[in-house]
C-alpha positions, 0 to 999 in steps of 0.5 A: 514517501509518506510517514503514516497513515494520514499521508499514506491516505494522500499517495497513488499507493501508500502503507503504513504499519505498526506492531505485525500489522500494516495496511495499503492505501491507494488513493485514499482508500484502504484496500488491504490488511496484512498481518506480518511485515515479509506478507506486508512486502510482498502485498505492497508489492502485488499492488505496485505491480497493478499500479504500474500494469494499468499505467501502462494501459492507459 
């Protein structure tokens, strides 16, 4: 759990957002920039599931 963008920079993978916009984090890089909160979702979501596909890997 993290409480912004600061903390999300900290986390395996971390979002943050404000006024119909977030971004996602992952490992302290920002990989993507989404425009609307469902969009926002469902992106976090696609970078979970590769996060956990290459645990799974490893």
């Amino acid at each position: 759990v993290v409480n912004g963008p600061g903390e999300a920079r900290e986390a395996d993978l971390g979002v943050a957002g404000g006024r119909d916009r977030g971004i996602i984090f992952r490992k302290g890089e920002i990989i993507r920039s989404v425009k609307g909160q469902e969009a926002l979702l469902a992106a976090f979501m696609e970078e979970l599931q590769s996060l956990l596909n290459e645990k799974e890997n490893i």
